[in-house]
C-alpha positions as a Markdown table, in Angstrom:
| # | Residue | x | y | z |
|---|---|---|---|---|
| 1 | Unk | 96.3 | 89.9 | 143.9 |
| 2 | Unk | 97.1 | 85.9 | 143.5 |
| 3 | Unk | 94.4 | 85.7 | 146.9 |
| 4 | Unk | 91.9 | 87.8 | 145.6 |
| 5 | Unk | 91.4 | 85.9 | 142.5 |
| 6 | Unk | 91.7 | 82.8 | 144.6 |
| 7 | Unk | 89.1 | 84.0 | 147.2 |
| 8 | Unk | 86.7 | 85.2 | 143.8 |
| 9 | Unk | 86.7 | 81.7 | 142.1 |
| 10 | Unk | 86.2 | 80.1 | 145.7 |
| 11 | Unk | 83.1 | 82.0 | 146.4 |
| 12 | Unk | 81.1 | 81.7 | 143.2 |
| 13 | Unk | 80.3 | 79.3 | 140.8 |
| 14 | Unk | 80.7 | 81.4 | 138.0 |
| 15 | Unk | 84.0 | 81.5 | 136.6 |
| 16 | Unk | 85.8 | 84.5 | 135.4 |
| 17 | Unk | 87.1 | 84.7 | 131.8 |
| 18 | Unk | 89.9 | 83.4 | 130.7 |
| 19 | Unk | 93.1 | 85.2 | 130.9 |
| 20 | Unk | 95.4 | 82.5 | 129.1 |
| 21 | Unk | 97.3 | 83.9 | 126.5 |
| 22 | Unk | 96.4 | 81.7 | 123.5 |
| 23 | Unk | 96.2 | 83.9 | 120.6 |
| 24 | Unk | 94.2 | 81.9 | 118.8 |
| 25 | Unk | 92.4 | 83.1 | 115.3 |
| 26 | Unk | 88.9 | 81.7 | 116.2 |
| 27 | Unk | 89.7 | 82.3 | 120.5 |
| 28 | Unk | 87.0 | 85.4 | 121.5 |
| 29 | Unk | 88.4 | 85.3 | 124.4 |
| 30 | Unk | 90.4 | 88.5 | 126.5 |
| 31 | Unk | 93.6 | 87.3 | 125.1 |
| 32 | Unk | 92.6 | 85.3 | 121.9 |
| 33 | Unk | 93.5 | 86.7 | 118.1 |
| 34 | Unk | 90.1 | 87.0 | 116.6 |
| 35 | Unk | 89.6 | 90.7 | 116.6 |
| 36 | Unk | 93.5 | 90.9 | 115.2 |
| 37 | Unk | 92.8 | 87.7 | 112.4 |
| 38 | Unk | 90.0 | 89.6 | 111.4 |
| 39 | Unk | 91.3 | 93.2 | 111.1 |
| 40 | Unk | 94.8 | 91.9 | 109.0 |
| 41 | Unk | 92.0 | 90.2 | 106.6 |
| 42 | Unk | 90.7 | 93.4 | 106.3 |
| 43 | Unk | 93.9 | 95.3 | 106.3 |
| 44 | Unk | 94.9 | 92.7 | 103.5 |
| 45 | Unk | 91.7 | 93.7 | 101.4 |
| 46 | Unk | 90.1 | 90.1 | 102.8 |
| 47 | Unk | 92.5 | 88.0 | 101.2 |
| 48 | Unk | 92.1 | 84.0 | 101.9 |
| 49 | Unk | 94.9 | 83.4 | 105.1 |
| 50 | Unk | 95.7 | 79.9 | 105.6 |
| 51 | Unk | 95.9 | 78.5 | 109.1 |
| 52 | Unk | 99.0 | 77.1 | 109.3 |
| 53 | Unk | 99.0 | 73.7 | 112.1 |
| 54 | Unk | 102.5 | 72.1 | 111.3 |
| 55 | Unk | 105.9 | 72.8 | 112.6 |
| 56 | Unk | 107.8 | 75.7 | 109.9 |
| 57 | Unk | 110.1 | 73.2 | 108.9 |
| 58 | Unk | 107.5 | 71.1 | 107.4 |
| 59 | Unk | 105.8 | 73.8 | 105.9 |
| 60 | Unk | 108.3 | 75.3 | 104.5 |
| 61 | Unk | 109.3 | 72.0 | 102.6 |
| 62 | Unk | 105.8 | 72.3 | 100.7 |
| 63 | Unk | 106.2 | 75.9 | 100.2 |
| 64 | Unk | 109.2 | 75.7 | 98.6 |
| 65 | Unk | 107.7 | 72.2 | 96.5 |
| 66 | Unk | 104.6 | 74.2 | 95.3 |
| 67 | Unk | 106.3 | 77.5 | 94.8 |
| 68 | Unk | 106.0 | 78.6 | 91.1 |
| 69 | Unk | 106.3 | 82.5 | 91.4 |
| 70 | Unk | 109.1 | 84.8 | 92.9 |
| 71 | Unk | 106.8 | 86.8 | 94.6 |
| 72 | Unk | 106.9 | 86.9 | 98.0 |
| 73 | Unk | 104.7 | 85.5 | 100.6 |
| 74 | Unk | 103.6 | 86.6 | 104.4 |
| 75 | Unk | 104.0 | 84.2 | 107.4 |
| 76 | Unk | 102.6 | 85.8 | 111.1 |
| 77 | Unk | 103.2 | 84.6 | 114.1 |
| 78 | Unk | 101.8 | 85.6 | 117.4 |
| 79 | Unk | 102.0 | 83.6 | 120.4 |
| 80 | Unk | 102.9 | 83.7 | 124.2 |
| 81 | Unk | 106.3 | 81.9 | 123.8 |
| 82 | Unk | 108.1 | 80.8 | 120.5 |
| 83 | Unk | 110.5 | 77.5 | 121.8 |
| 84 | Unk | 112.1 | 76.2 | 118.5 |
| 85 | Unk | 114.0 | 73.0 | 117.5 |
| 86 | Unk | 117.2 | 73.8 | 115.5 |
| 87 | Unk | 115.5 | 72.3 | 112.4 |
| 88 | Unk | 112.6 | 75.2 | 112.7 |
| 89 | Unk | 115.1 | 78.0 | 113.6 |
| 90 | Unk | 116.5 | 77.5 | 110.2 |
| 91 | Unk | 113.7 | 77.1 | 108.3 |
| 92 | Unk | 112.7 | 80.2 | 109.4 |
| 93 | Unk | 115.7 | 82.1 | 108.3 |
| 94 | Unk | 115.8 | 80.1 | 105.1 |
| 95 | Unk | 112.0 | 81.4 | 104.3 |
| 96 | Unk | 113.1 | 85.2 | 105.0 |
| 97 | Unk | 116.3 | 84.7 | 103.5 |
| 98 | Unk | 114.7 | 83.9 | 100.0 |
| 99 | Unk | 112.6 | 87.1 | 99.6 |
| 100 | Unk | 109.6 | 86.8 | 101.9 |
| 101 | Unk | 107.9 | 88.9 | 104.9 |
| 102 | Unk | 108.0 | 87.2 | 108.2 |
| 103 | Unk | 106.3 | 88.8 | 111.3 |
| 104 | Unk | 106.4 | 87.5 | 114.8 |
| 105 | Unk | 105.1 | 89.2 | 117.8 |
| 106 | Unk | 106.0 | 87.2 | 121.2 |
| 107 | Unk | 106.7 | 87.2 | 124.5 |
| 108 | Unk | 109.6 | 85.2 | 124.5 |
| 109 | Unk | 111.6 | 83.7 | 122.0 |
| 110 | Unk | 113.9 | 81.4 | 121.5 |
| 111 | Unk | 117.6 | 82.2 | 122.3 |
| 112 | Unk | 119.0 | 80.0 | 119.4 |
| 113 | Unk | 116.7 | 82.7 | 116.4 |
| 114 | Unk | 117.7 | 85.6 | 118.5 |
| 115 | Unk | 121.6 | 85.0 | 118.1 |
| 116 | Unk | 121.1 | 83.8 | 114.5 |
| 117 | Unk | 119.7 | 87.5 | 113.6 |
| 118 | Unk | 121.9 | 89.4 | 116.0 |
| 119 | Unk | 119.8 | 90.4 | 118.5 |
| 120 | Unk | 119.7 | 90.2 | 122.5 |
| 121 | Unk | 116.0 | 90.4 | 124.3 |
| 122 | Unk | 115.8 | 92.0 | 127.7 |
| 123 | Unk | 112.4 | 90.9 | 129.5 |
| 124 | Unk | 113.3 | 90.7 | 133.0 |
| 125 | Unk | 111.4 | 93.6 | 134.6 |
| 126 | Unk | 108.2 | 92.8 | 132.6 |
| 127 | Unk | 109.0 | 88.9 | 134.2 |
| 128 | Unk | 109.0 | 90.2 | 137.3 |
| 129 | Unk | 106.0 | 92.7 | 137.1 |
| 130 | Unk | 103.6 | 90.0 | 136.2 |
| 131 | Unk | 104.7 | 88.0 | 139.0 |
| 132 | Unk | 104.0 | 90.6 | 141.2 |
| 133 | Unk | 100.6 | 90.9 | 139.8 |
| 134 | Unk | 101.7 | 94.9 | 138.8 |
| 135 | Unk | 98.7 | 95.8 | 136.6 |
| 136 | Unk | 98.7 | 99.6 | 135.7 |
| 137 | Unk | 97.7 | 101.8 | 133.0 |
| 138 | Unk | 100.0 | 100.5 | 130.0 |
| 139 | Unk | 101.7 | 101.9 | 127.2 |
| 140 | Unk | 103.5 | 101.3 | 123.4 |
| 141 | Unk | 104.1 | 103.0 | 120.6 |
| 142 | Unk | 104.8 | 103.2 | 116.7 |
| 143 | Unk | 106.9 | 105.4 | 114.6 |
| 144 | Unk | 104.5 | 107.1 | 112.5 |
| 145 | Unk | 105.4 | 109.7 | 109.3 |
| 146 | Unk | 104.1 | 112.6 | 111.9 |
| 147 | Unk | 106.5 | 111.0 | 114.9 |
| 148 | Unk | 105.8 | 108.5 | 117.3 |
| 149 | Unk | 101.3 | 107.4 | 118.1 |
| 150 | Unk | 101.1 | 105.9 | 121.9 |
| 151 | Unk | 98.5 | 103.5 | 123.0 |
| 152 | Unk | 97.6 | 102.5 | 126.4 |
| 153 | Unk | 95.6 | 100.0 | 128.4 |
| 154 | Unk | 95.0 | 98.8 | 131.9 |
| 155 | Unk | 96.8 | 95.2 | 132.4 |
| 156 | Unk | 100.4 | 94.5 | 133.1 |
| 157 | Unk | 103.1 | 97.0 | 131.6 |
| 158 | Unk | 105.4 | 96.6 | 128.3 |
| 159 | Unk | 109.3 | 96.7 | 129.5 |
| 160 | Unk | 109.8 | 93.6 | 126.9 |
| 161 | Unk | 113.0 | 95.5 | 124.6 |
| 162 | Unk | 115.6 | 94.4 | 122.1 |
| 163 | Unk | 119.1 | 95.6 | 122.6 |
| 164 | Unk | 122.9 | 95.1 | 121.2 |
| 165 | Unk | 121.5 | 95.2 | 117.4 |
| 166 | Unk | 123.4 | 95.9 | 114.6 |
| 167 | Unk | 121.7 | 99.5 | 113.6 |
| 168 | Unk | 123.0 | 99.1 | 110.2 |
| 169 | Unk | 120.3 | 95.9 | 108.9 |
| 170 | Unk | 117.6 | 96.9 | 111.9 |
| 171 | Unk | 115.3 | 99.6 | 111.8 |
| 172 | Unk | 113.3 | 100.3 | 114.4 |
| 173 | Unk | 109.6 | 100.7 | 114.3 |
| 174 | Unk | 108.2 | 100.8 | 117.8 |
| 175 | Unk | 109.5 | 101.5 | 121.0 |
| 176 | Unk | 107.9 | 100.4 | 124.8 |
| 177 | Unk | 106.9 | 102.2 | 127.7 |
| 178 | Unk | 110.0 | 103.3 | 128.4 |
| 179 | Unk | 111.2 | 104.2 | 125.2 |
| 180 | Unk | 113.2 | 101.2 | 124.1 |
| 181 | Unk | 113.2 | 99.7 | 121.1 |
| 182 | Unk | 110.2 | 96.6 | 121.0 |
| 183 | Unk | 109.0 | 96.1 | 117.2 |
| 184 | Unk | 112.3 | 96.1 | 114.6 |
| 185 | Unk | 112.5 | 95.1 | 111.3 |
| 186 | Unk | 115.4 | 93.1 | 110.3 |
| 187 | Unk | 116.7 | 92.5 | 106.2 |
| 188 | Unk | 117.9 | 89.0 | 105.9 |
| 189 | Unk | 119.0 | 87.9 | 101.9 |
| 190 | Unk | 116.2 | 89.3 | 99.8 |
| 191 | Unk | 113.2 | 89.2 | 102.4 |
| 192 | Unk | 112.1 | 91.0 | 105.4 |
| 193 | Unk | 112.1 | 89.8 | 109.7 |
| 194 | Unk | 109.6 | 91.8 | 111.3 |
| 195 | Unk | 110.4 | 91.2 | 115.4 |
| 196 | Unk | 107.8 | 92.3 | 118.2 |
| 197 | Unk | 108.1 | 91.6 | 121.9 |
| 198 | Unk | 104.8 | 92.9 | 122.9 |
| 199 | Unk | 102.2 | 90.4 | 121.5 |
| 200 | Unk | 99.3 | 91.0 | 124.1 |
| 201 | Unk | 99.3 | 94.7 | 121.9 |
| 202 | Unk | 97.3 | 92.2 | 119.1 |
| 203 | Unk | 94.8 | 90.9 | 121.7 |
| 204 | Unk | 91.3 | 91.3 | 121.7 |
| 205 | Unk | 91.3 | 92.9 | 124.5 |
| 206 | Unk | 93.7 | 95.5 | 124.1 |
| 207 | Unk | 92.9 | 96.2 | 120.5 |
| 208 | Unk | 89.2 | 96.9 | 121.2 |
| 209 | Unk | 90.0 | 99.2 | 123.8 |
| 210 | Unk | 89.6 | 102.7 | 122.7 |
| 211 | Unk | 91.2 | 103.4 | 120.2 |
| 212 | Unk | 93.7 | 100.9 | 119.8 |
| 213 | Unk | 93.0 | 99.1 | 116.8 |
| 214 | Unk | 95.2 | 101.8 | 114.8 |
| 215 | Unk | 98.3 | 100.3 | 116.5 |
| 216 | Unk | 97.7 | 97.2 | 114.4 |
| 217 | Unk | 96.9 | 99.4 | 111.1 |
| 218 | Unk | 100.4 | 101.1 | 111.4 |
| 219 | Unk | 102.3 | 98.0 | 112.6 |
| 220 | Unk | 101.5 | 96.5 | 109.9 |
| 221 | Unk | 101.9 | 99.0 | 107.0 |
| 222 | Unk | 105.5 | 98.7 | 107.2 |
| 223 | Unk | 104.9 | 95.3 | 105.4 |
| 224 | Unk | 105.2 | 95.0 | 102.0 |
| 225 | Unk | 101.7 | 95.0 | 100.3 |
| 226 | Unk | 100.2 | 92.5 | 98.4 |
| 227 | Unk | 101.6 | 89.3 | 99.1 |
| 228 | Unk | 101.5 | 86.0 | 97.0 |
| 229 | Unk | 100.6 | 83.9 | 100.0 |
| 230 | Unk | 99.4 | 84.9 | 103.6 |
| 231 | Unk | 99.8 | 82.4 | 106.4 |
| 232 | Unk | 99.0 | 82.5 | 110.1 |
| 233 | Unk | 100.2 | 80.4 | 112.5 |
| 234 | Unk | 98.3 | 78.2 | 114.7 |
| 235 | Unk | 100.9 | 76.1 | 115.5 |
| 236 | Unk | 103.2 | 77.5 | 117.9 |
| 237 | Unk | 100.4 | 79.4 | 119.9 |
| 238 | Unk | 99.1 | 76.0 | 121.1 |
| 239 | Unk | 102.5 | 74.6 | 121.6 |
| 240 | Unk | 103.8 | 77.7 | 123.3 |
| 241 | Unk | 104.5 | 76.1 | 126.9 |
| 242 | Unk | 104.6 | 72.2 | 126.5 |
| 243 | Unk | 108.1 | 71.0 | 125.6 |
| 244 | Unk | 108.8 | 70.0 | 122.5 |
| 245 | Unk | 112.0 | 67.5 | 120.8 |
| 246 | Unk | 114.4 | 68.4 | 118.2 |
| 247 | Unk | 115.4 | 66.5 | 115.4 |
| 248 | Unk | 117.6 | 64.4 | 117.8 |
| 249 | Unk | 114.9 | 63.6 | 120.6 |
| 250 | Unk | 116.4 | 66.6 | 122.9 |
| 251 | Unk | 115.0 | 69.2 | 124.3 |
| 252 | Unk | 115.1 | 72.6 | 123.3 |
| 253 | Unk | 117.0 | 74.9 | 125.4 |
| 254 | Unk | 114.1 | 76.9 | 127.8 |
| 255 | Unk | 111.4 | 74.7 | 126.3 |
| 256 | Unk | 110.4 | 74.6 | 130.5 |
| 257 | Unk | 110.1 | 78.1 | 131.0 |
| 258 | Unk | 107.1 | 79.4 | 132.8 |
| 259 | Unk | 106.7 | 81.7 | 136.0 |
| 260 | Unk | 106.3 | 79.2 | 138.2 |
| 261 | Unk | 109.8 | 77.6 | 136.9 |
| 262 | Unk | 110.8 | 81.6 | 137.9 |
| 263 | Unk | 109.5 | 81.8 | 141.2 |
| 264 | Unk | 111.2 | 77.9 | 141.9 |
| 265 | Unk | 114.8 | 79.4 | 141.1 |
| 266 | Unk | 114.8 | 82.1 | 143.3 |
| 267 | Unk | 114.4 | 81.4 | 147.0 |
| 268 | Unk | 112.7 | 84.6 | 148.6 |
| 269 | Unk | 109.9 | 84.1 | 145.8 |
| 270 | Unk | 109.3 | 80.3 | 146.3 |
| 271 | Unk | 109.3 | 81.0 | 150.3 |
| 272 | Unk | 106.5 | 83.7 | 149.9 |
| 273 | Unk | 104.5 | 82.0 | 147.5 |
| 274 | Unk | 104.3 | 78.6 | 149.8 |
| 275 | Unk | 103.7 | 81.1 | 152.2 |
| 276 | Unk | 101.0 | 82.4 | 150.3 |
| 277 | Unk | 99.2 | 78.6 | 149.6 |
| 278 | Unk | 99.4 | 78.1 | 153.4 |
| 279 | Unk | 97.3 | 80.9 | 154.2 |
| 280 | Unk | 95.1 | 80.5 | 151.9 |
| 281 | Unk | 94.5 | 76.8 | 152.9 |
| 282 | Unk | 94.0 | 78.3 | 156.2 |
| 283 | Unk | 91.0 | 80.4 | 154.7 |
| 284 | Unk | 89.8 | 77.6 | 153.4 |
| 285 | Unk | 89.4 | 75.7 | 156.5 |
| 286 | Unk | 88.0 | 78.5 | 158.6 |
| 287 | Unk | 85.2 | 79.4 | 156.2 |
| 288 | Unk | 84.4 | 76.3 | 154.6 |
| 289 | Unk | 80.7 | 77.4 | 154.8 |
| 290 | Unk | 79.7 | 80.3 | 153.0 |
| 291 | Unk | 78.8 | 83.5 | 155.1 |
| 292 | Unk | 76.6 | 84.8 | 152.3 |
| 293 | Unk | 74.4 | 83.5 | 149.1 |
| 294 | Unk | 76.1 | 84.1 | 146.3 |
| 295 | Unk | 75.9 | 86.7 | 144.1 |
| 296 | Unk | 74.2 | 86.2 | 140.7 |
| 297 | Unk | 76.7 | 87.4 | 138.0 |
| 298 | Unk | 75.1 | 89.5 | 135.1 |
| 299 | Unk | 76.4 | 88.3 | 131.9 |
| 300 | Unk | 77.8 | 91.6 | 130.3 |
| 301 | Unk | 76.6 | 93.3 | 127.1 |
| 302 | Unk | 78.0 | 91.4 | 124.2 |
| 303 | Unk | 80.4 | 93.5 | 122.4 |
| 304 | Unk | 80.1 | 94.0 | 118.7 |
| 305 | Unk | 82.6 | 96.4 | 117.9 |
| 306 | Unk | 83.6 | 93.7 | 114.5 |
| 307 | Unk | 79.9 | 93.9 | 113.5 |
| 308 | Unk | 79.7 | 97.2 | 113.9 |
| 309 | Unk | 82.7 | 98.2 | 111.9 |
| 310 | Unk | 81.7 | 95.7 | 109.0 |
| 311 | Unk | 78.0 | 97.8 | 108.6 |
| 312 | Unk | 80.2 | 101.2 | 109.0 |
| 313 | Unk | 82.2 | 100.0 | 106.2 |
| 314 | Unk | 79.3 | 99.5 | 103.9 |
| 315 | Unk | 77.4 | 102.7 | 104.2 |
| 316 | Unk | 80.7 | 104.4 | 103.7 |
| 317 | Unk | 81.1 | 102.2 | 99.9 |
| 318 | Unk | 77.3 | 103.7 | 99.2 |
| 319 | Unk | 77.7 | 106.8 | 100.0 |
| 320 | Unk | 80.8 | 107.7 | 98.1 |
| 321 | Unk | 82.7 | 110.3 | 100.2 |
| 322 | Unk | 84.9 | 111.6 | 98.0 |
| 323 | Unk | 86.9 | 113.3 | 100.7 |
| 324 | Unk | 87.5 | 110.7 | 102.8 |
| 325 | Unk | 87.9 | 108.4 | 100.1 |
| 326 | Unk | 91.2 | 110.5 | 99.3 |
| 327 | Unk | 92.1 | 111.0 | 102.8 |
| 328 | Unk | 92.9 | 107.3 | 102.7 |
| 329 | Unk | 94.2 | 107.2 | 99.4 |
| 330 | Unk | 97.3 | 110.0 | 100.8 |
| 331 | Unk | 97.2 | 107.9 | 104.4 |
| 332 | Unk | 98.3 | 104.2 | 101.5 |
| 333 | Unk | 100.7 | 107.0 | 99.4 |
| 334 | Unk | 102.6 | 108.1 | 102.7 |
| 335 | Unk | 102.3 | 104.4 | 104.3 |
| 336 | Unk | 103.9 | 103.3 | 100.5 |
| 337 | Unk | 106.4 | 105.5 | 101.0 |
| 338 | Unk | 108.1 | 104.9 | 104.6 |
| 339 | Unk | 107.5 | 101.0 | 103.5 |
| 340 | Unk | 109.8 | 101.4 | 100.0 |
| 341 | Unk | 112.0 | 104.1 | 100.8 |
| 342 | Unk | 111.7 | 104.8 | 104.3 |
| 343 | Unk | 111.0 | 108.3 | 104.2 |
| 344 | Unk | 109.3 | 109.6 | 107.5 |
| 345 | Unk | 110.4 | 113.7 | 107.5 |
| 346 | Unk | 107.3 | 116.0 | 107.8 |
| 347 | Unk | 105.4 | 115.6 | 104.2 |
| 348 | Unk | 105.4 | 119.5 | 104.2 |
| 349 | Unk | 108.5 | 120.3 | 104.2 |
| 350 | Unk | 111.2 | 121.0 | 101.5 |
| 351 | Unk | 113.5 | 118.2 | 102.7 |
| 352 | Unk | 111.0 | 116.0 | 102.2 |
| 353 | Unk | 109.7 | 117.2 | 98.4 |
| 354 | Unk | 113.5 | 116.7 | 97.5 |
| 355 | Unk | 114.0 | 113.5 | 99.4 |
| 356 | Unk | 110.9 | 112.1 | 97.5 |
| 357 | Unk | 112.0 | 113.7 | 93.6 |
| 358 | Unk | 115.3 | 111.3 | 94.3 |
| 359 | Unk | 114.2 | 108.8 | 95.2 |
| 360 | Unk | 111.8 | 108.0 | 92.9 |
| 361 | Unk | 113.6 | 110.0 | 90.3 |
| 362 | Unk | 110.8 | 112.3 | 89.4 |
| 363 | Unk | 111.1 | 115.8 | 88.5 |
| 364 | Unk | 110.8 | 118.1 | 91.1 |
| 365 | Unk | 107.9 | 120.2 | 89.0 |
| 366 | Unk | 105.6 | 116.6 | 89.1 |
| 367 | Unk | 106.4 | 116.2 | 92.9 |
| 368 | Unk | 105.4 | 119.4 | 93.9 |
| 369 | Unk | 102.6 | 119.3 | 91.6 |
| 370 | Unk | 101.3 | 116.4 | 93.6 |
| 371 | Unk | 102.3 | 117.7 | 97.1 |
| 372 | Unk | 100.3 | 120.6 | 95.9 |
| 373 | Unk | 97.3 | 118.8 | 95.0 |
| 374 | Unk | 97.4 | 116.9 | 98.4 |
| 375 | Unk | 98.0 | 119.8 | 100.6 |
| 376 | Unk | 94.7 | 121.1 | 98.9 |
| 377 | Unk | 92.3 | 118.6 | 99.5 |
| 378 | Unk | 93.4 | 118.3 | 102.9 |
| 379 | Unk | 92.5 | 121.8 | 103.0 |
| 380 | Unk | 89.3 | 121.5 | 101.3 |
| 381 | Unk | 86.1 | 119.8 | 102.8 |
| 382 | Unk | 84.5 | 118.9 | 99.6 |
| 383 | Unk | 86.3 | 116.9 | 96.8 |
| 384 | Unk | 85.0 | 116.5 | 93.3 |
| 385 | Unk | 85.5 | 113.3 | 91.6 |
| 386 | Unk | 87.8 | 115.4 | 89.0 |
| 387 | Unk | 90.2 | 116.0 | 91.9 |
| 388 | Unk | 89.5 | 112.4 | 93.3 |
| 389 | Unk | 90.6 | 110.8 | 89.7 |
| 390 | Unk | 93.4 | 113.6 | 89.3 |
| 391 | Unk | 94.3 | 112.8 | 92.8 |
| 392 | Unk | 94.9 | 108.7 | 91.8 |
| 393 | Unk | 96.4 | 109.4 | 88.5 |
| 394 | Unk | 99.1 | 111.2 | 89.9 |
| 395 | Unk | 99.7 | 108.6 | 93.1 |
| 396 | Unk | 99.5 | 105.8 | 90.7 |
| 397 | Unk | 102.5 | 107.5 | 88.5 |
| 398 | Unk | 104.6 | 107.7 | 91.7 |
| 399 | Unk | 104.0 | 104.2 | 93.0 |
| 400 | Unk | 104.0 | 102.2 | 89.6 |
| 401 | Unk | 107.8 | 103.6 | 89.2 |
């Protein structure tokens, strides 16, 4: 695969797209964050996210100065590589630890955060599949109130897992290809660590293939709603693989960690891949001048999905579909649930009508009543805007408890 490429950029002019890993919220590119910046505004009912370009533990400082109201606030962070100085490794901690949301989605992370929340990452197949250049049809998963919703592309596989976690403050939320645990959700002090070890999952590319972009909508309803503050990182994804200095002008441990640096520590790897550059010089030499004229690249059709779904979203507002204006309404009132109280048994059922009256101390007469009156507009494929406003007076009653 590594020759092919090699032989490809050799032969044109053109260059092929960029497949670095950057994550960046403005970066368009294969494996930039626009597409995923743009959907969480949306998901977030287009609150104002602040780019966030300092290290946490100077951020947190002014959070903490400025902070006037206990209500908490939303920090995301989505990068190839997290290294961390000691300093940052407690900030963060100290920042979930007093009550607010923090969700992280990366490849690797450092070991230092992973034994301060208990928790051992296993990434050594997925290591080795991208060094062998295994791409293959791809897939993750999310616990969902109706079981588990898989999503697939074509690129390298998800074997990235967390094990040896203490079950009793770590839920798990999502699972990889091989059905071990890869998105948890940890309770430190009063807030809330959302872990994921699958970050190309909120790539443009993967999330505008098919129908992907629901991964993102149901990763992130487990999140508390309506946050004080919303912050995205754009630190960390541009200091992912550079080494960095603690506090102390050291190195953090792993701070050098790249495949290359992989490949150098095992023998039979760093044998085959100078193997590989010799040959490759030797093609080089041989067909110095080019056999053919080169062939003009097309520049592909430029995808809109983002516009598109924008427009979509306004003719829905002007025509006022009642029914799937409460199709969404019960999709927020089951996502409220699971996120409050965990509940995920079948919304039909009896255990789940009783699990619902304790918890949120209702009468079992009013909860049926409302399980009633979703089960029938499901049922039905016109809704009046008497059942619509019926419909939100009694979901309001349940959630304002």
């Amino acid at each position: 695969m590594l020759i092919v490429l090699l032989i490809i950029s050799c032969g044109q002019r053109q260059s092929l797209p960029s497949l670095n890993e950057t994550y960046g919220y403005e970066d368009k590119k294969p494996f930039g964050g626009f597409v995923a910046f743009t959907y969480i505004k949306q998901l977030l009912e287009n609150r104002f996210i602040d780019a966030n370009t300092k290290p946490f533990d100077a951020s947190w400082k002014e959070m903490k100065a400025y902070s006037t109201n206990t209500k908490h606030s939303l920090y995301i962070i989505i990068t190839k590589n997290l290294l961390l100085t000691e300093a940052e490794t407690k900030a963060l901690i100290d920042y979930v630890s007093e009550g607010n949301d923090l969700f992280v989605s990366v490849d690797y992370i450092d070991d230092d955060f992973l034994k301060r929340v208990k928790l051992k990452l296993s990434r050594r197949r997925e290591l080795d599949a991208e060094i062998e250049g295994s791409f293959d049809t791809s897939t993750l998963s999310v616990q969902t109130a109706n079981g588990d919703s898989s999503f697939n592309y074509y690129y390298f596989p998800f074997f990235n897992a967390f094990n040896n976690y203490d079950s009793t403050a770590t839920k798990v939320l999502g699972k990889n290809q091989t059905g071990e645990p890869n998105y948890v959700a940890i309770f430190i002090g009063k807030g809330r660590l959302y872990l994921h070890t699958a970050p190309r999952a909120f790539s443009n590319y993967f999330l505008l293939t098919k129908n992907n972009s629901h991964y993102l909508r149901i990763a992130f309803s487990y999140l508390r709603p309506d946050p004080k503050n919303i912050f995205w990182d754009d630190y960390y994804s541009s200091h992912s693989t550079t080494k960095r200095q603690n506090d102390n002008g050291k190195s953090p441990k792993d701070s050098n960690f790249s495949a290359l640096g992989v490949i150098k520590k095992n023998p039979p790897l760093w044998s085959g891949f100078l193997l590989v550059v010799a040959l490759l010089l030797l093609f080089v030499l041989f067909n110095i001048r080019r056999k053919q004229r080169s062939i003009k690249v097309i520049k592909p059709v430029e995808n809109t999905t983002v516009q598109f779904a924008e427009t979509m979203g306004r003719l829905y507002l002007q025509k006022k579909d009642n029914k799937n204006i409460a199709e969404k309404m019960i999709a927020y009132f089951y996502g409220h649930l699971r996120n409050k109280y965990f509940l995920t048994s079948e919304p039909g059922s009896k255990e789940f009508q009783l699990l619902l009256s304790r918890k949120t101390g209702e009468s079992m007469v009013d909860t049926e009543k409302l399980l009633n009156t979703i089960n029938r507009i499901n049922a039905n494929d016109l809704v009046s805007e008497d059942e619509l406003l019926d419909l939100n007076k009694q979901i309001e009653h349940f959630t304002n408890k």
